[in-house]
N, C-alpha and C positions, 0 to 999 in steps of 0.2 A: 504494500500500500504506500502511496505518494504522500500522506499525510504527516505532517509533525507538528504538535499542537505545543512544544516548547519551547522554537525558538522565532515564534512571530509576536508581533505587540497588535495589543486589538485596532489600533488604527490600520496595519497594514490588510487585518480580513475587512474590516469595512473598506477600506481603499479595493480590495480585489471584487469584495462584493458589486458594486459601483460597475468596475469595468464589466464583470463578468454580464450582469444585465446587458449594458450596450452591446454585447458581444451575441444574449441569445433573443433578443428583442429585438424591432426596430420601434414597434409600438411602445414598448412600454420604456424603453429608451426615452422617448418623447416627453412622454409621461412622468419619468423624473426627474428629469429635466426642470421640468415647469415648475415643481417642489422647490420648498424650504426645510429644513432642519427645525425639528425631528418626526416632519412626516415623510421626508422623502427618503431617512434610511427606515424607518417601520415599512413604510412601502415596498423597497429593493428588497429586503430582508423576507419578506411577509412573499414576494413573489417568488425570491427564490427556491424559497422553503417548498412551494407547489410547484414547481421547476422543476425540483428533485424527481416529483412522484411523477409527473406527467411522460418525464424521457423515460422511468420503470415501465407504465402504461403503454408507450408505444413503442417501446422495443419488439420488435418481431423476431428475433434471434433468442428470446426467454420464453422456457415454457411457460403458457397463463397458469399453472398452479405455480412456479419460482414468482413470475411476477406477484400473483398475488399477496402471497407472503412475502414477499421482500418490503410491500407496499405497508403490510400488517407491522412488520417489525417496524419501517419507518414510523408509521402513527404512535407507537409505544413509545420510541423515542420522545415523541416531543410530549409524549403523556407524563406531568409530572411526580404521578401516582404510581407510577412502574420503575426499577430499576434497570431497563434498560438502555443501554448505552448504544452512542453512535458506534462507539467503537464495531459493536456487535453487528448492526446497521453495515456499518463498511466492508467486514470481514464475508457479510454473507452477497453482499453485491459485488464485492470484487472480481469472481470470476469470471463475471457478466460485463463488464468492462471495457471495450473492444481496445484494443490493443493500440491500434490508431485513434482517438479522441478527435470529436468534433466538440466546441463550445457545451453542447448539452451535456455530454458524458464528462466533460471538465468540471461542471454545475455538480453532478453525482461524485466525480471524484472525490470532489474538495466539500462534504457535505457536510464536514465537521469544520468547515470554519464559518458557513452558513449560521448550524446552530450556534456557534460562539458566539458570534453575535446576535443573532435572536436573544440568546439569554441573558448579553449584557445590555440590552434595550433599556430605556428607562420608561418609572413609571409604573403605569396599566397595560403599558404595549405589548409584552411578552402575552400577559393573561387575554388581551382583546385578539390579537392574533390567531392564539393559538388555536382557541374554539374553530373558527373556517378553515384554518389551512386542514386541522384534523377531520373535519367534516370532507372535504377534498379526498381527501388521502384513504379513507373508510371506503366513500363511494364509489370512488377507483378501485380500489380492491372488490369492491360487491359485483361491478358490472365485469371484470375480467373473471371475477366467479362463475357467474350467470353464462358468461358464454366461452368458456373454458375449453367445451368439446369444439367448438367451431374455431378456434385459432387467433382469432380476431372478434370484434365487436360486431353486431351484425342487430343494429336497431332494427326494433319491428314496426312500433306505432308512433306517432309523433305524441301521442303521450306520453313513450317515452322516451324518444328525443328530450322532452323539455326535460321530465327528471334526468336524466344527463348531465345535460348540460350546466341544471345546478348545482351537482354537483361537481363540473366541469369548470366552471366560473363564477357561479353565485360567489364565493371565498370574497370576489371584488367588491361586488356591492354589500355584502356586509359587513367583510374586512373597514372598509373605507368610512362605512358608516358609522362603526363602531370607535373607530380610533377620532374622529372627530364631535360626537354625539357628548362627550366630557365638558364640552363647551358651545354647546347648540340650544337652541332656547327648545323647551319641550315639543312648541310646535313643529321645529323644524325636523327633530330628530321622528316626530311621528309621519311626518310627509316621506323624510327618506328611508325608514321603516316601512315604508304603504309600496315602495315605487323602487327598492333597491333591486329585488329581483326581475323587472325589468330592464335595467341598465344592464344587467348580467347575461339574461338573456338574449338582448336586442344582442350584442358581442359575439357572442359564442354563436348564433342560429345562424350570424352573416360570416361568420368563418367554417360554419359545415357549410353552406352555401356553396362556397365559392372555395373550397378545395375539397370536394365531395371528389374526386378523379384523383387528385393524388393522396388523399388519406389513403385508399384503397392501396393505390400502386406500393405508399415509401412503409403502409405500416401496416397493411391487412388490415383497417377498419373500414366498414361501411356502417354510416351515420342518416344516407340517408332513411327513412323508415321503408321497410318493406310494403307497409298497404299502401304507400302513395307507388313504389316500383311496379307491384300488381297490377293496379288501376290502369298503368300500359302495359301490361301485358309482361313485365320483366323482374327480375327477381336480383338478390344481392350481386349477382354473378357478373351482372349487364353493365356494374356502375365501371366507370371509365372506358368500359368501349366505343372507339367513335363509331362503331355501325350502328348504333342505338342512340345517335342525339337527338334524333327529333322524339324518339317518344323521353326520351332522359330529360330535357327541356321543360314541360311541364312539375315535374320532382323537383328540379332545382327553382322553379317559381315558386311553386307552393311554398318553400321551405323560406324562399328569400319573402312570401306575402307574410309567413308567420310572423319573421323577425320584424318585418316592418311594424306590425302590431303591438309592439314594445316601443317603437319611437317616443309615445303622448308622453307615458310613465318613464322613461330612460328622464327625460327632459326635466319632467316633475322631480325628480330625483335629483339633479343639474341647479335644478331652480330653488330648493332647499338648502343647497350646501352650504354650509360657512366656510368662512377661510382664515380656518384657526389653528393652530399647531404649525403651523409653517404649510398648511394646506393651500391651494390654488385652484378655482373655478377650472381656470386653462387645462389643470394636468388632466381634467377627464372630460372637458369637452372637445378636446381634440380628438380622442379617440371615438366621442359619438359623431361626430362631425363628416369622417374619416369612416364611419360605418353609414352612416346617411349618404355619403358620394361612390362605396361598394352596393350598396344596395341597388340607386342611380344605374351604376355597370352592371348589375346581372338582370336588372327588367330590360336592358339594353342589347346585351349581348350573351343568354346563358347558357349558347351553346358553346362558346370557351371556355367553360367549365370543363367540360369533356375535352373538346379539340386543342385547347391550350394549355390545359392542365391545370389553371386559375383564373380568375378575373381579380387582378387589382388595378386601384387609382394610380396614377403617375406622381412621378417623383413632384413635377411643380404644383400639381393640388396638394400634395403632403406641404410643401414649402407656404404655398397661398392660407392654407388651413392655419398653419403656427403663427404665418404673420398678424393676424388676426387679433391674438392675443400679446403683439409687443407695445409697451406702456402700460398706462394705469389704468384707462378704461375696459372693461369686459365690454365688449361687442352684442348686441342682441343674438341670441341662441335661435330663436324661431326665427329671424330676418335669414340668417346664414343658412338654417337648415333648408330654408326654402328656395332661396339659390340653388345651395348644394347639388339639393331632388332635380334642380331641370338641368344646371350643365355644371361642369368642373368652374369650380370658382376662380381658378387664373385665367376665365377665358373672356370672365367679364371686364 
């Protein structure tokens, strides 16, 4: 194991934390960016921690009973009520490892200076954290349970899609909620209470969206739901074939009309926040922003989901989106969203 917890000082895992996000994000990169001190190391910290268990989740080289369990042991770890250690943690994923590392398996290498820092967090951080990310980490382990014999994830309903997905990302909107709710007026913290799992969702449905073709290909999941594949006539087998786009087209609409249906409530959730802890409107309106101009792209074009293998925004709406929020005024949310929906905002 690459690890040695004796001779770094805690500013160098926070300094590695930091990079290591820019390294496996480009979104959430963004996104701390926008932060202050001390929400935007709870934040890196808080994402990393689900970083860990997601690159477990889609490794396709681990069998789903290792994954599972490897996912089980993680959550004990950061259970404070167990005596398990990362150390155990690392020893039992090491051999899973690949040999050559890409950023995400650097994320799991180094999972013990993650924790180190989660635990030296201040505060209520650690305790406000750890409830989602463990919630994350269970859930992952239950749906790798559940489809165990099939290799891969193989959604059936879009109800269960969304439970998924909450467990896939809810961690955000309540992580976020939580860690700011300490200093939010009652009203505000039950507005983002009513509306967080919308912002989670709206996220997560517009990225099975629009890499529904390469989940399949890089990790053996299909997320789309099987009774919308039936309805044309195809079943998990069909997702990323390009002889099947036009009936695969409607699958990826429906999916992208779900997400859209979280927009109102993502927004309402946006419109309650304070900007307290070193928190900022910007770091999460960008990424709804940035999910209203992908959505945009798949009513537009959803047969590159299949034929391209994704549909993303261009680098200069990513650039248009951020400028938005440089200075002291916050931009209207609904003015921008409305742009967004009809063309890329750098074309205005």
């Amino acid at each position: 194991m690459s690890q040695n917890h004796t001779d770094r000082s805690s500013q160098e895992d926070i300094e590695w934390c930091y990079d290591a996000v820019h390294r496996v994000s480009r979104t959430f990169s963004l996104t701390i960016a926008e932060l202050e001190e001390p929400m935007a190391r709870d934040i890196c910290v808080g994402y990393l921690l689900c970083r860990v268990a997601d690159t477990i989740e889609d490794a396709g080289h681990v069998p789903p009973a290792v994954q599972a369990e490897l996912l089980r042991t993680y959550s004990r770890v950061l259970d404070p009520e167990t005596d398990t250690t990362i150390r155990t943690f690392r020893e039992a994923v090491d051999e899973w490892i690949p040999e050559s590392k890409n950023d995400d398996w650097r994320v799991v290498d180094n999972a013990g200076r993650v924790v180190d820092v989660f635990r030296g967090l201040d505060g209520r951080s650690p305790e406000t954290i750890r409830g989602p990310v463990r919630e994350l980490v269970d859930g992952m382990a239950m749906f790798v349970d559940r489809y165990a014999e099939e290799g891969g994830l193989r959604i059936q309903t879009l109800e269960e899609l969304e439970e998924y997905c909450w467990y896939a990302a809810g961690t955000v909107g309540t992580l976020v909620t939580g860690l700011v709710s300490h200093e939010a007026s009652d009203e505000q913290v039950e507005q983002m209470e009513a509306n967080a799992r919308s912002f989670a969702l709206l996220l997560q449905l517009v990225n099975v969206a629009k890499d529904a073709a390469t989940d399949m290909e890089e990790e053996n999941n299909v997320y789309l739901p099987l009774e919308l594949l039936n309805e044309q006539g195809l079943d998990h087998g069909d997702v990323g074939d390009t002889g099947h786009t036009a009936a695969l087209v409607p699958v990826i609409e429906a999916v992208t009309e779900r997400a859209e249906g979280y927009l109102d409530g993502a927004q309402n959730w946006l419109d309650a926040m304070p900007e307290t802890r070193g928190n900022r409107l910007s770091a999460w309106a960008i990424p709804f922003l940035l999910a209203v101009g992908t959505i945009r792209e798949l009513r537009d074009r959803p047969a590159d989901v299949i034929e391209e293998g994704n549909v993303k925004i261009t680098r200069q709406e990513v650039h248009a989106v951020c400028q938005q929020f440089v200075g002291d005024d916050d931009p209207s949310l609904a003015e921008l969203r409305s742009k967004i929906r009809k063309r890329p905002l750098h074309e205005y």
